[in-house]
PDB file of N, CA, C, O and CB in Angstrom:
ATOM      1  N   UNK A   1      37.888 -40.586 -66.974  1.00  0.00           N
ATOM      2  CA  UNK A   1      39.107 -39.844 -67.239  1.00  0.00           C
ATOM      3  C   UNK A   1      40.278 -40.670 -66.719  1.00  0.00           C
ATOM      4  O   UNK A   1      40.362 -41.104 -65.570  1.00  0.00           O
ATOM      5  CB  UNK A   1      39.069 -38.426 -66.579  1.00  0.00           C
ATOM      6  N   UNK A   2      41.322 -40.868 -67.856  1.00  0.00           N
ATOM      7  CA  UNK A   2      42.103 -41.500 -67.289  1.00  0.00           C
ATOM      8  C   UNK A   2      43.594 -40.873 -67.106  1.00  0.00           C
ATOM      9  O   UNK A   2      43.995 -40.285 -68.111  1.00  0.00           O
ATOM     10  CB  UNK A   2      42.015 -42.609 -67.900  1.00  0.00           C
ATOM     11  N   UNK A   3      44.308 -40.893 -66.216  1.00  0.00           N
ATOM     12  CA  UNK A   3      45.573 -40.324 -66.204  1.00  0.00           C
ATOM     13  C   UNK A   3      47.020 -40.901 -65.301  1.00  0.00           C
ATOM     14  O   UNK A   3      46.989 -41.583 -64.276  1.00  0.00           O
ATOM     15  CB  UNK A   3      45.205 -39.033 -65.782  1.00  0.00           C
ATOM     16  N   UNK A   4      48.056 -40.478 -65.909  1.00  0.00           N
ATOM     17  CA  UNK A   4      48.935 -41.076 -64.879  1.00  0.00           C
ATOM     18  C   UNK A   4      49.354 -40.409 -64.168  1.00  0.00           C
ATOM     19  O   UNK A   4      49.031 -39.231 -64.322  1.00  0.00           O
ATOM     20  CB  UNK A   4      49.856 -41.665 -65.165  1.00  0.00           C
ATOM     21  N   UNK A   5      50.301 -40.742 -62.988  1.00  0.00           N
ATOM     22  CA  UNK A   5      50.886 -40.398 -61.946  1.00  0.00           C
ATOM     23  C   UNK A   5      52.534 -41.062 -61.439  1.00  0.00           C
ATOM     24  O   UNK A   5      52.782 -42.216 -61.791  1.00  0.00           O
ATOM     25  CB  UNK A   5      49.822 -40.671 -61.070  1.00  0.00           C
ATOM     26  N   UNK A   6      53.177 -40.594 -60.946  1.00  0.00           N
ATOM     27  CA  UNK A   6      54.486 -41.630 -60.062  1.00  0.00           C
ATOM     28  C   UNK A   6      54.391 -41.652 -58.870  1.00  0.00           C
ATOM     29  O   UNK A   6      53.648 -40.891 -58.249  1.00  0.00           O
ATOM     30  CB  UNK A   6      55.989 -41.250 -60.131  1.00  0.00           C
ATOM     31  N   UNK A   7      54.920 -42.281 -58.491  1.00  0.00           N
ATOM     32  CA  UNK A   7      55.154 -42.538 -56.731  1.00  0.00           C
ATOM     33  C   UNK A   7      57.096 -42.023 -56.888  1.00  0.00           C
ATOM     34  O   UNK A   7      57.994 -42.178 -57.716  1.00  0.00           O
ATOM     35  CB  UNK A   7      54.741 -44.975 -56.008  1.00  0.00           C
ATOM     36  N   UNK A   8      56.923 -41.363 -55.523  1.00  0.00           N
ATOM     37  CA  UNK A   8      58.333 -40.785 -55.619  1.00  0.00           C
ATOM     38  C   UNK A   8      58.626 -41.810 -54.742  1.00  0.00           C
ATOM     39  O   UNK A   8      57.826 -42.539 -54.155  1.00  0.00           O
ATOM     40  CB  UNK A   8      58.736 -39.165 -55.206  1.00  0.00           C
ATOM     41  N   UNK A   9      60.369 -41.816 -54.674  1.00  0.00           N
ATOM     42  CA  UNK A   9      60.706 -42.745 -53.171  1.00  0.00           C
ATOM     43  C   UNK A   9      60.727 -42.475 -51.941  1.00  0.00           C
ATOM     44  O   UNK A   9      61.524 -42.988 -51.156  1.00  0.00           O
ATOM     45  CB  UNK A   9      61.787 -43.196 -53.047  1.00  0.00           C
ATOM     46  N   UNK A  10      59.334 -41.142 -51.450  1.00  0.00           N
ATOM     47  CA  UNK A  10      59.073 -40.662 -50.705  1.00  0.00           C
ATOM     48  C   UNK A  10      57.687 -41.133 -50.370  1.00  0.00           C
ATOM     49  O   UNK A  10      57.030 -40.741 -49.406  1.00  0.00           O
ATOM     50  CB  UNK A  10      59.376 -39.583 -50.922  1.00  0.00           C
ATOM     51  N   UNK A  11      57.233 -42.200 -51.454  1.00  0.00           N
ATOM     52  CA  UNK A  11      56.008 -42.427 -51.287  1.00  0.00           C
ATOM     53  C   UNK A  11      54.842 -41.184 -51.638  1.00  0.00           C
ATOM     54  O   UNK A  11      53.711 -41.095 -51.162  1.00  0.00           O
ATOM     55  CB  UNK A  11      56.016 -42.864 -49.960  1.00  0.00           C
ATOM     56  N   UNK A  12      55.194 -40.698 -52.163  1.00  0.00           N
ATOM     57  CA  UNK A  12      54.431 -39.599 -52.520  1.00  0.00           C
ATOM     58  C   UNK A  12      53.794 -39.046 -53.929  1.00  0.00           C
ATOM     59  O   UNK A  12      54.625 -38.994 -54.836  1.00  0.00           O
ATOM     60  CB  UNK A  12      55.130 -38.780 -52.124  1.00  0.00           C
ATOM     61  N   UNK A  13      52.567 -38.656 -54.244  1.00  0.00           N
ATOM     62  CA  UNK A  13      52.385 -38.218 -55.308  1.00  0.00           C
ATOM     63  C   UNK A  13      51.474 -36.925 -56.020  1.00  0.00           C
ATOM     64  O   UNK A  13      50.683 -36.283 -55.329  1.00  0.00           O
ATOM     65  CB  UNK A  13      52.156 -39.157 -55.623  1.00  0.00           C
ATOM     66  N   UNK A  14      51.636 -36.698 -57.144  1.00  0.00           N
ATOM     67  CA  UNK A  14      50.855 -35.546 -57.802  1.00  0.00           C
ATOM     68  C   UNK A  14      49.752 -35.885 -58.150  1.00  0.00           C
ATOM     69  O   UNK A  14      49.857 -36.718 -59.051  1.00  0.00           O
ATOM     70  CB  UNK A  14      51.372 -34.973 -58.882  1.00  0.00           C
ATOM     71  N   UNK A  15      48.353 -35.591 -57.810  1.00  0.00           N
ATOM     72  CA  UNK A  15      47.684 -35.497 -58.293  1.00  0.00           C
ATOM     73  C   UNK A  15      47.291 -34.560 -59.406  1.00  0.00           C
ATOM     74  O   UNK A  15      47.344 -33.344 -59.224  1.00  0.00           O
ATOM     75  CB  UNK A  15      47.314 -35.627 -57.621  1.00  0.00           C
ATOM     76  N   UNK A  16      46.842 -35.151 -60.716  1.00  0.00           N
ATOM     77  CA  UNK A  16      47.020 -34.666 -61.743  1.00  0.00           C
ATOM     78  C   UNK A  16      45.987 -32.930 -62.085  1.00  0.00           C
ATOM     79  O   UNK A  16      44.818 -32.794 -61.724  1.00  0.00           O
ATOM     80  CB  UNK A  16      46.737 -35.983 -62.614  1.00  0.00           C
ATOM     81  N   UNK A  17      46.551 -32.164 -62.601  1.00  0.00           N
ATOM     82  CA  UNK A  17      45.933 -31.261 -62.611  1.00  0.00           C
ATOM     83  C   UNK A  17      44.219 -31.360 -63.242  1.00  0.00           C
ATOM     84  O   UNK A  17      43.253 -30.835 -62.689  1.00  0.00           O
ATOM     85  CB  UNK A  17      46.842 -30.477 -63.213  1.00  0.00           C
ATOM     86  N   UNK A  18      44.183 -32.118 -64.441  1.00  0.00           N
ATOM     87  CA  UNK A  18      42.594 -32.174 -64.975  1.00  0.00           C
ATOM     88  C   UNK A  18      41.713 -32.917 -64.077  1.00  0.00           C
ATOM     89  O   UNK A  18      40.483 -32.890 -64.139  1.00  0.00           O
ATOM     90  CB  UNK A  18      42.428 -32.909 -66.423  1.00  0.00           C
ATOM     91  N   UNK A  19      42.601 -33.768 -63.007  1.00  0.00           N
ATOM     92  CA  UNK A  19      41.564 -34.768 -62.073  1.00  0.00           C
ATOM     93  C   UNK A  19      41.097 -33.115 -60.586  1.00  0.00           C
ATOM     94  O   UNK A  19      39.946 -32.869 -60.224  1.00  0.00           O
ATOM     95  CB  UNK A  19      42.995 -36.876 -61.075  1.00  0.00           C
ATOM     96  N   UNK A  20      42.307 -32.374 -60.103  1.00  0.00           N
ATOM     97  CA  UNK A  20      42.331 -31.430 -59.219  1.00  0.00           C
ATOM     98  C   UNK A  20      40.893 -30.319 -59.995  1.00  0.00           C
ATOM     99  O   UNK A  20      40.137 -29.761 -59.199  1.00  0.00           O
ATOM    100  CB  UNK A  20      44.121 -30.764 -59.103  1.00  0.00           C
ATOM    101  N   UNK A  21      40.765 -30.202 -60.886  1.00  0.00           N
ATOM    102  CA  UNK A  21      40.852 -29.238 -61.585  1.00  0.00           C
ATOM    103  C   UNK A  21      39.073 -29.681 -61.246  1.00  0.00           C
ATOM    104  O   UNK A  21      38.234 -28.962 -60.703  1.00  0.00           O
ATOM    105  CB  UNK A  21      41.854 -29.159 -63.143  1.00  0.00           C
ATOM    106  N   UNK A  22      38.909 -31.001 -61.741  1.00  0.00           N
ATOM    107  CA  UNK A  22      37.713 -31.387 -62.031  1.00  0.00           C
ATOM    108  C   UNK A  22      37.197 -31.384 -60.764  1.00  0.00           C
ATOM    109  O   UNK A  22      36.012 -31.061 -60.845  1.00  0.00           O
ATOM    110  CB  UNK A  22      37.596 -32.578 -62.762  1.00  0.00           C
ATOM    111  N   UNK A  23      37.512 -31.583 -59.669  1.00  0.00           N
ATOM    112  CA  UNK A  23      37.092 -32.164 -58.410  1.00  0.00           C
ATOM    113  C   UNK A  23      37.145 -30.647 -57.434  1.00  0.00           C
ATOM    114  O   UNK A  23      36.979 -30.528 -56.220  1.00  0.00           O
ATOM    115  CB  UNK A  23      38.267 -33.592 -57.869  1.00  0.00           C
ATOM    116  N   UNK A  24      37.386 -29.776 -58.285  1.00  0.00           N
ATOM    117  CA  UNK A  24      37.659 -28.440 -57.568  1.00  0.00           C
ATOM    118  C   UNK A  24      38.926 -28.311 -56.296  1.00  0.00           C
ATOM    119  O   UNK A  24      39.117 -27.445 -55.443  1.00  0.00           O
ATOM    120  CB  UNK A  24      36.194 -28.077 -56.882  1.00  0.00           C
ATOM    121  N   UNK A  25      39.295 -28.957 -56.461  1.00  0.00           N
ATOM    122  CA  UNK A  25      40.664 -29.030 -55.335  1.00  0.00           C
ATOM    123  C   UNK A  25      41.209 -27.794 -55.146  1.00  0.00           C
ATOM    124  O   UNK A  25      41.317 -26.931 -56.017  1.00  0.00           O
ATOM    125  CB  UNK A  25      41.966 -29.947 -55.808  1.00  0.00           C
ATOM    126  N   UNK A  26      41.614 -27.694 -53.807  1.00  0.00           N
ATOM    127  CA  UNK A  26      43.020 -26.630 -53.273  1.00  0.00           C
ATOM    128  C   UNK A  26      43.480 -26.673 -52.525  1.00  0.00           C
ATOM    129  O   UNK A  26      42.668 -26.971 -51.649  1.00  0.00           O
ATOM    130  CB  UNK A  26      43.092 -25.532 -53.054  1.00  0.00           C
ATOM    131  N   UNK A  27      44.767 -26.533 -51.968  1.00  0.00           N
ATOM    132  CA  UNK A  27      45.886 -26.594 -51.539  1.00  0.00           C
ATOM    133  C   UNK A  27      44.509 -26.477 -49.840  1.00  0.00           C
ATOM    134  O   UNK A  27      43.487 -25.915 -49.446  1.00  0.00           O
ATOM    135  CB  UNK A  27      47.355 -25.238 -52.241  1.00  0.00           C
ATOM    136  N   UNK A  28      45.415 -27.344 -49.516  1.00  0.00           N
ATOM    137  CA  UNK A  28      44.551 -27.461 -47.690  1.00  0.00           C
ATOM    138  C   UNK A  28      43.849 -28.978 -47.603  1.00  0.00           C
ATOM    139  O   UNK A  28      43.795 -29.646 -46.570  1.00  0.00           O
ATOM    140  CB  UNK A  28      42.833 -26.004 -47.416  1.00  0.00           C
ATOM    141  N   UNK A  29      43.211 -29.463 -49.184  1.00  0.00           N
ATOM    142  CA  UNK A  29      41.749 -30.081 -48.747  1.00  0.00           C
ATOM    143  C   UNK A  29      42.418 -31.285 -48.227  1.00  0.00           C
ATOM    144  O   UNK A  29      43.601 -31.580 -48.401  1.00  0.00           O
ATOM    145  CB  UNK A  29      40.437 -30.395 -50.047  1.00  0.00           C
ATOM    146  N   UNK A  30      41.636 -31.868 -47.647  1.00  0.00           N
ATOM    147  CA  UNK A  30      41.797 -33.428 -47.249  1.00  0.00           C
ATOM    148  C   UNK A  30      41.179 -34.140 -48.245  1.00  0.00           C
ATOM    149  O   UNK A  30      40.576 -33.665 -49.206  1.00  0.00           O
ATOM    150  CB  UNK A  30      41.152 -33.878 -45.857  1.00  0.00           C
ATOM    151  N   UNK A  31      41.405 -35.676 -47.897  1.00  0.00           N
ATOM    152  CA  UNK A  31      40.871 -36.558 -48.987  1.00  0.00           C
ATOM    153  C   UNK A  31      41.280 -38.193 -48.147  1.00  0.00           C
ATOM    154  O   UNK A  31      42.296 -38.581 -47.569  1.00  0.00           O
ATOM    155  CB  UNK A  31      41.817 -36.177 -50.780  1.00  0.00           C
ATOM    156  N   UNK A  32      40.002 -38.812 -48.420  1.00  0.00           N
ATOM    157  CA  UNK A  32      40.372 -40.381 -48.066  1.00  0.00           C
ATOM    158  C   UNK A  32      39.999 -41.077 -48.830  1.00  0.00           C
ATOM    159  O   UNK A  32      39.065 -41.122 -49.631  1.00  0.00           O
ATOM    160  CB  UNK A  32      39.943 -40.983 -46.962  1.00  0.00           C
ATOM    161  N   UNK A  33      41.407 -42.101 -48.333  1.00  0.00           N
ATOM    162  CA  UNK A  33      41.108 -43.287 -49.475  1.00  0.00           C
ATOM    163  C   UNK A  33      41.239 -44.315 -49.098  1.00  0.00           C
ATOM    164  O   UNK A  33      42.158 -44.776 -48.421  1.00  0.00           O
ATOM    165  CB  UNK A  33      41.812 -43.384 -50.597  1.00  0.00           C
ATOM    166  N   UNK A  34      40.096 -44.919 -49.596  1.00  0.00           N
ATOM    167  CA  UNK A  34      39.570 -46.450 -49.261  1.00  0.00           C
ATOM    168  C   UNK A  34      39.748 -47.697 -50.367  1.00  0.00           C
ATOM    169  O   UNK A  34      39.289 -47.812 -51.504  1.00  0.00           O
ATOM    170  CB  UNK A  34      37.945 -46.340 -49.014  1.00  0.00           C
ATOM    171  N   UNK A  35      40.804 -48.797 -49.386  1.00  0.00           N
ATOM    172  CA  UNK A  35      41.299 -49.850 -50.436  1.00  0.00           C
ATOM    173  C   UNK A  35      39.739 -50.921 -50.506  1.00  0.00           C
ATOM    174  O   UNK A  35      39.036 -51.272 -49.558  1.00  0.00           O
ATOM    175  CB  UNK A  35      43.036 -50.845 -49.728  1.00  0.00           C
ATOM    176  N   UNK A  36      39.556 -51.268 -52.161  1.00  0.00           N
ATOM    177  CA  UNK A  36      38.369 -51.874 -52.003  1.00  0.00           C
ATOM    178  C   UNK A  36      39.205 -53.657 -52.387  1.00  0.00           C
ATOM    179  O   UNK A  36      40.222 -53.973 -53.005  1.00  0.00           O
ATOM    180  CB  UNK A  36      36.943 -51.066 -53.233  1.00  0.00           C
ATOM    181  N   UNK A  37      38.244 -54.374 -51.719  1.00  0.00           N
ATOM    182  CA  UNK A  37      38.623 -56.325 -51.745  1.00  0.00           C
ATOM    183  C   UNK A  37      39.254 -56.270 -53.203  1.00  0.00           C
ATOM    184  O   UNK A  37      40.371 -56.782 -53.280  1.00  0.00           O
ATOM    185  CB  UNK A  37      36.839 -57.777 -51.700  1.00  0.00           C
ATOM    186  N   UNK A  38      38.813 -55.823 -54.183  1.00  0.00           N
ATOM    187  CA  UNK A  38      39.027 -56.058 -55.443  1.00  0.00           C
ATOM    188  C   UNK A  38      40.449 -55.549 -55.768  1.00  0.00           C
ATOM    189  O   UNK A  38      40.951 -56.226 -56.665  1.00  0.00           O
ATOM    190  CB  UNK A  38      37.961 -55.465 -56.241  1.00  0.00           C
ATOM    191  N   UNK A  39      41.070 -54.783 -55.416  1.00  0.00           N
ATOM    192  CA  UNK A  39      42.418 -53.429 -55.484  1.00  0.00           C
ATOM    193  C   UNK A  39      41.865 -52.350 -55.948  1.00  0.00           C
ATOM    194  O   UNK A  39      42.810 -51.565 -56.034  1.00  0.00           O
ATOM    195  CB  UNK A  39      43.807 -53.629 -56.555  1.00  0.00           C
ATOM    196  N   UNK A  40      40.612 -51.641 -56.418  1.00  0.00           N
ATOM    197  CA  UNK A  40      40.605 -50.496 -56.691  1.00  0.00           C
ATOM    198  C   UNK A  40      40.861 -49.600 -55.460  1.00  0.00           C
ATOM    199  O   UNK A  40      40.806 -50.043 -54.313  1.00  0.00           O
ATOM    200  CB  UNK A  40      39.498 -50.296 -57.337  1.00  0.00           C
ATOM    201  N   UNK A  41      41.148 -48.291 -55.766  1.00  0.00           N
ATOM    202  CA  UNK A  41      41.063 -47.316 -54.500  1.00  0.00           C
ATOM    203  C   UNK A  41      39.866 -46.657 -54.806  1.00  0.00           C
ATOM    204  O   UNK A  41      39.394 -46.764 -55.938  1.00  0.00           O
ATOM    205  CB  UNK A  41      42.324 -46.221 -54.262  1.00  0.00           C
ATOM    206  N   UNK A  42      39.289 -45.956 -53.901  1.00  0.00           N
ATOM    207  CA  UNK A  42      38.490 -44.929 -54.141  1.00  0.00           C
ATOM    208  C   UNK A  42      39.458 -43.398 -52.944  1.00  0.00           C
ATOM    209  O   UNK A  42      40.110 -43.445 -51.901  1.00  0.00           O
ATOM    210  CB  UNK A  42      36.582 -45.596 -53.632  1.00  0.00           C
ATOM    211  N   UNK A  43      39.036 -42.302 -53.851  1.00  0.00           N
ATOM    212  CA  UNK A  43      39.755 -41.405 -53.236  1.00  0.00           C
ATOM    213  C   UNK A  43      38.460 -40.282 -53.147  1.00  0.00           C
ATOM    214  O   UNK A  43      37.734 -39.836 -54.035  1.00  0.00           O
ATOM    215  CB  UNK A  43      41.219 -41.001 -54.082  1.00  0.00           C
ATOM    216  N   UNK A  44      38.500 -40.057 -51.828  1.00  0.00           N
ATOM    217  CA  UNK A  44      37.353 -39.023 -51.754  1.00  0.00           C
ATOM    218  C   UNK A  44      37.869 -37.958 -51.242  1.00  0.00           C
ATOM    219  O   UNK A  44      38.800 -37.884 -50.439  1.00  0.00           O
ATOM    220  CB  UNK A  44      36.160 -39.377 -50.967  1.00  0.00           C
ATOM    221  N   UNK A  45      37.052 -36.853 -51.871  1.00  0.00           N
ATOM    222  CA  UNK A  45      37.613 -35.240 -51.721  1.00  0.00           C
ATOM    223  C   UNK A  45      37.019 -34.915 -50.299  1.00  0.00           C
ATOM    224  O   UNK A  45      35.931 -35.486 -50.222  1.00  0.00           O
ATOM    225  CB  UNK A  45      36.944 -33.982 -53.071  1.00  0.00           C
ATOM    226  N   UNK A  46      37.316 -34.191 -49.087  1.00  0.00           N
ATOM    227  CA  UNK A  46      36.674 -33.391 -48.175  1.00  0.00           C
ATOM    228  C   UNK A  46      36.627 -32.009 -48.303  1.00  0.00           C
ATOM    229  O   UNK A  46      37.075 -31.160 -47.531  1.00  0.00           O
ATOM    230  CB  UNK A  46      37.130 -33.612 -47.092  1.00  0.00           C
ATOM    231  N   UNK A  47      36.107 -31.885 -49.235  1.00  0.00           N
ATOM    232  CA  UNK A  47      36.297 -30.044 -49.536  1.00  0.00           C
ATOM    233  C   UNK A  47      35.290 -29.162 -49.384  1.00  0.00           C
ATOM    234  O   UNK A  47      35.396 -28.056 -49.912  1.00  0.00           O
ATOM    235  CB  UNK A  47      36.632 -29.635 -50.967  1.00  0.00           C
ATOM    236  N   UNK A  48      34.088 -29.519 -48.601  1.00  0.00           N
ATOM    237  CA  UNK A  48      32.828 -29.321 -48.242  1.00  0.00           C
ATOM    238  C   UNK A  48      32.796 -28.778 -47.254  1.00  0.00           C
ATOM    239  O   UNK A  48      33.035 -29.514 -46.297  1.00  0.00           O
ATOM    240  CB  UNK A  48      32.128 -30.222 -48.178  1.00  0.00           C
ATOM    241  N   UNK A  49      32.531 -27.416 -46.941  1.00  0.00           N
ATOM    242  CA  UNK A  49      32.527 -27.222 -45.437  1.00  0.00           C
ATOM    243  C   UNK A  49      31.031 -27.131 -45.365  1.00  0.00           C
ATOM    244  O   UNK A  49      30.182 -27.093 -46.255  1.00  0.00           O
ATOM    245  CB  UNK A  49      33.404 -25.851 -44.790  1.00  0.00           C
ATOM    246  N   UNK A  50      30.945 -27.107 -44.021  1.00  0.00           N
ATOM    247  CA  UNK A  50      29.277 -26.808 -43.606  1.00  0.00           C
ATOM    248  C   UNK A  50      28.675 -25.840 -43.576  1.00  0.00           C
ATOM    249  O   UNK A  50      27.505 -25.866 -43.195  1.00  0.00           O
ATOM    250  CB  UNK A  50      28.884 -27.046 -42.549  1.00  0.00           C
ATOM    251  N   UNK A  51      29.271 -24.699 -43.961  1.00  0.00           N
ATOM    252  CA  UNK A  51      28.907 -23.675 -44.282  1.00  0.00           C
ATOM    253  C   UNK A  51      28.452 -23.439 -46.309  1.00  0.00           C
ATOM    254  O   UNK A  51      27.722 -22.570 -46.787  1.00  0.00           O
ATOM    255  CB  UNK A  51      30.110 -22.876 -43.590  1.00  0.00           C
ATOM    256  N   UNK A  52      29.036 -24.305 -46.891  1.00  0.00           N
ATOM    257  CA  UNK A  52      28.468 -24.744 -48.153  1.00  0.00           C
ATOM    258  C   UNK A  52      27.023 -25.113 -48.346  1.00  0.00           C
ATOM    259  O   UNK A  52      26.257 -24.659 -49.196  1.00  0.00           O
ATOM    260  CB  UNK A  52      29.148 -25.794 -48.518  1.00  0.00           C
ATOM    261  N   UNK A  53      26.666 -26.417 -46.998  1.00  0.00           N
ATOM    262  CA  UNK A  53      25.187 -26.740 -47.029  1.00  0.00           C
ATOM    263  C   UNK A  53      24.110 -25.573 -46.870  1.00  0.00           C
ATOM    264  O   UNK A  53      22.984 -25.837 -47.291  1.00  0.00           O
ATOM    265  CB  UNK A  53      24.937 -27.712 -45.922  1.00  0.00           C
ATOM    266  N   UNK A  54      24.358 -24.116 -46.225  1.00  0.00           N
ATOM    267  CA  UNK A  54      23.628 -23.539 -45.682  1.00  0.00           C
ATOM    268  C   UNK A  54      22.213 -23.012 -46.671  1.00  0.00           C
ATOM    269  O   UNK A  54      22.417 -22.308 -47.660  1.00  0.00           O
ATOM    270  CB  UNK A  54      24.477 -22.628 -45.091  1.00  0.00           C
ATOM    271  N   UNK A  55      20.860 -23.415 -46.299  1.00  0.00           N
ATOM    272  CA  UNK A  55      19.925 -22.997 -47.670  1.00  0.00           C
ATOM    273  C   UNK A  55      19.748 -24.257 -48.214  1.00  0.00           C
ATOM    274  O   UNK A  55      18.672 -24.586 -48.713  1.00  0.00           O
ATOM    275  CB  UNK A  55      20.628 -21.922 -48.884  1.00  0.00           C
ATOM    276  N   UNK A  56      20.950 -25.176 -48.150  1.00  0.00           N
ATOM    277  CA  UNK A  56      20.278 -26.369 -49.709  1.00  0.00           C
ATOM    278  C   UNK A  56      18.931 -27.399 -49.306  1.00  0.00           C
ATOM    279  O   UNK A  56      18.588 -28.375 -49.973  1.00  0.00           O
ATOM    280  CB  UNK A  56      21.841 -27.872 -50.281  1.00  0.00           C
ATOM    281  N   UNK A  57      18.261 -26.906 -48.019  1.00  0.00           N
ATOM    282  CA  UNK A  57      16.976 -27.490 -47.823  1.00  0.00           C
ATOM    283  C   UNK A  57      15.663 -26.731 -47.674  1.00  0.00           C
ATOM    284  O   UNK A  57      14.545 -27.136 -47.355  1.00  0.00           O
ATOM    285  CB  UNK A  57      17.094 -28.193 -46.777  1.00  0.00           C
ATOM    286  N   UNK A  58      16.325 -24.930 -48.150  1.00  0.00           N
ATOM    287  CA  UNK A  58      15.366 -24.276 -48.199  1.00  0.00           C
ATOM    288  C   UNK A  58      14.080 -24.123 -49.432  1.00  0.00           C
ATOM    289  O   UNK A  58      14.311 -23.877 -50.616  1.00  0.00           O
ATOM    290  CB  UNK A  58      15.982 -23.335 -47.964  1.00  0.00           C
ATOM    291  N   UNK A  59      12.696 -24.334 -48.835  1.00  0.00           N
ATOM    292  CA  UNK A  59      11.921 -24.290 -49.918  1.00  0.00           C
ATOM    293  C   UNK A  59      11.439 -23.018 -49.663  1.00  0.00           C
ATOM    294  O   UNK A  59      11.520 -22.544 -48.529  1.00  0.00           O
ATOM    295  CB  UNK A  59      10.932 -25.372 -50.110  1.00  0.00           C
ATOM    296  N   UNK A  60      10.640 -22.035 -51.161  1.00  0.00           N
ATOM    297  CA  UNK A  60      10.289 -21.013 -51.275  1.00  0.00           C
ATOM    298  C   UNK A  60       8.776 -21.124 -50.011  1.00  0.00           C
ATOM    299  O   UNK A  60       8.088 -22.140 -50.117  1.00  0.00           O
ATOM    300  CB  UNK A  60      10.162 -20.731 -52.948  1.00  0.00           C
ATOM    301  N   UNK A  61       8.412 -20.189 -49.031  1.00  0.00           N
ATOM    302  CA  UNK A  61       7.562 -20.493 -48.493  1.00  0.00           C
ATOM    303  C   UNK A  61       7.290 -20.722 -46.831  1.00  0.00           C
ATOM    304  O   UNK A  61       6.439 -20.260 -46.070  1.00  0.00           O
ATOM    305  CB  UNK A  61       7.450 -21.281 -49.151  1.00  0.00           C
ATOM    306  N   UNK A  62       8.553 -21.764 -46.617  1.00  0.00           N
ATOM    307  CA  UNK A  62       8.818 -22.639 -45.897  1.00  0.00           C
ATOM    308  C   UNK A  62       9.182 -21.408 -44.768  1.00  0.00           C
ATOM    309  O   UNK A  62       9.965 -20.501 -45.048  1.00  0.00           O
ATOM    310  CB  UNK A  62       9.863 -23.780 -46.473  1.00  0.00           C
ATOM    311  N   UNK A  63       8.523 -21.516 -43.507  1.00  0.00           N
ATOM    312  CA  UNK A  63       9.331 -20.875 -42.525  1.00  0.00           C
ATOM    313  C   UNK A  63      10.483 -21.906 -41.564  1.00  0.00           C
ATOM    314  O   UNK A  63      10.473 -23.047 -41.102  1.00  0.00           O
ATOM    315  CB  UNK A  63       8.219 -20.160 -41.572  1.00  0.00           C
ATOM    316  N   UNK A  64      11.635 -20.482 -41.606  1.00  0.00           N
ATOM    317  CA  UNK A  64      12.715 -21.907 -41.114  1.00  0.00           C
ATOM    318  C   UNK A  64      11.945 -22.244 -39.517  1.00  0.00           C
ATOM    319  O   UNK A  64      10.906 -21.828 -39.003  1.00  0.00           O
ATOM    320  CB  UNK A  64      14.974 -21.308 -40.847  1.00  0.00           C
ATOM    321  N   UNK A  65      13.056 -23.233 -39.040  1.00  0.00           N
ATOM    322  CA  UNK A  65      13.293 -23.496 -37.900  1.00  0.00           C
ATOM    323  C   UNK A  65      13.808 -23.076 -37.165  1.00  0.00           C
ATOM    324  O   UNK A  65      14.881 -22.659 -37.601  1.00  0.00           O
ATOM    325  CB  UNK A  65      13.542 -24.113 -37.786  1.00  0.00           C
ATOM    326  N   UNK A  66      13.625 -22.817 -35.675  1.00  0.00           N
ATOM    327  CA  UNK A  66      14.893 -22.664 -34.502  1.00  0.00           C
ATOM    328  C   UNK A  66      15.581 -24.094 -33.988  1.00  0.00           C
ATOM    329  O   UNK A  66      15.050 -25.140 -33.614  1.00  0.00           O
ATOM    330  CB  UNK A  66      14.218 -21.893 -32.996  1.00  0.00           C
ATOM    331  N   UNK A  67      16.838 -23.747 -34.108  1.00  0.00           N
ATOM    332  CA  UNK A  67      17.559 -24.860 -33.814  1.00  0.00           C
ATOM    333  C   UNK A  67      17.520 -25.467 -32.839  1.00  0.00           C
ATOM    334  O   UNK A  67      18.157 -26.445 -32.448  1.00  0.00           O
ATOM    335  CB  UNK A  67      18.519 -24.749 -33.894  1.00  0.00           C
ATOM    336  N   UNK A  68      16.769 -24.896 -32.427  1.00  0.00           N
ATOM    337  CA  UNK A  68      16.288 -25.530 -30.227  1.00  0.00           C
ATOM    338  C   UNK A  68      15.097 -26.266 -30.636  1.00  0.00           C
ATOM    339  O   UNK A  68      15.174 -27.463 -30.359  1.00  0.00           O
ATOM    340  CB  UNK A  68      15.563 -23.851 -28.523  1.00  0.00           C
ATOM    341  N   UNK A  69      14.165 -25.955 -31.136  1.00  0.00           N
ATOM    342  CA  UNK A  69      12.988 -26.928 -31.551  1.00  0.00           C
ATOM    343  C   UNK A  69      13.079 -28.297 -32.169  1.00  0.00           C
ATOM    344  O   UNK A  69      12.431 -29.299 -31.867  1.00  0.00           O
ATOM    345  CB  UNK A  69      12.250 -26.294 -32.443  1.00  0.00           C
ATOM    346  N   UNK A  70      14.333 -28.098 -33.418  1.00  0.00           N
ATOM    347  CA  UNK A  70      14.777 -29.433 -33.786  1.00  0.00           C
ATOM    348  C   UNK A  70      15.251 -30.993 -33.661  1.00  0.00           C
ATOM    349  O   UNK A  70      16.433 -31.322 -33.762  1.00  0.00           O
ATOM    350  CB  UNK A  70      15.206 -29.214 -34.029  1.00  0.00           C
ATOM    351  N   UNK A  71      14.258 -31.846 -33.446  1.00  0.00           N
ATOM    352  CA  UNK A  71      14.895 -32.894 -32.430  1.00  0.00           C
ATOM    353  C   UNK A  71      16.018 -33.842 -32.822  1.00  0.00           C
ATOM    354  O   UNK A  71      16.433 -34.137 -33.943  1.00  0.00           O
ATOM    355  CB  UNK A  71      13.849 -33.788 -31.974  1.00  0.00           C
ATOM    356  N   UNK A  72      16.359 -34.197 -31.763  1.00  0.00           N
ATOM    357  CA  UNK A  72      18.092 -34.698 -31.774  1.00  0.00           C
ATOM    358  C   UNK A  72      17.978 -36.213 -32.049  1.00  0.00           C
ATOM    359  O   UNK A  72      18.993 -36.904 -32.127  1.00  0.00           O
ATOM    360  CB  UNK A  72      19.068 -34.443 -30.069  1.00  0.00           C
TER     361      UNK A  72
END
């Protein structure tokens, strides 16, 4: 997907609504961006809380764990 953007003379810019849109964005998230040797950027979303992961390693069956048993 390709799209444009400006830089204000504030240094500042919009991220485009179909890129927000796609990436699930909202007003709060963080995001970093990393200059690569070549000049691309990469821009990564932090919009994940840890409360999102909760379950995504549960198998049908499986008795959980106590978090005290789990080694560090």
């Amino acid at each position: 997907m390709d799209t444009d953007a400006t830089l204000t003379s504030k240094g500042q810019t919009t991220i485009p609504k179909a890129i927000r849109d796609s990436l699930r964005m909202k007003p709060g998230d963080r995001m970093t961006f990393t200059l690569m040797p070549d000049g691309v950027v990469l821009m990564r979303v932090k919009n994940k809380h840890v409360s999102d992961l909760a379950g995504l390693l549960h198998k049908k069956g499986r008795k959980a764990v106590p978090i005290e048993l789990l080694s560090r």
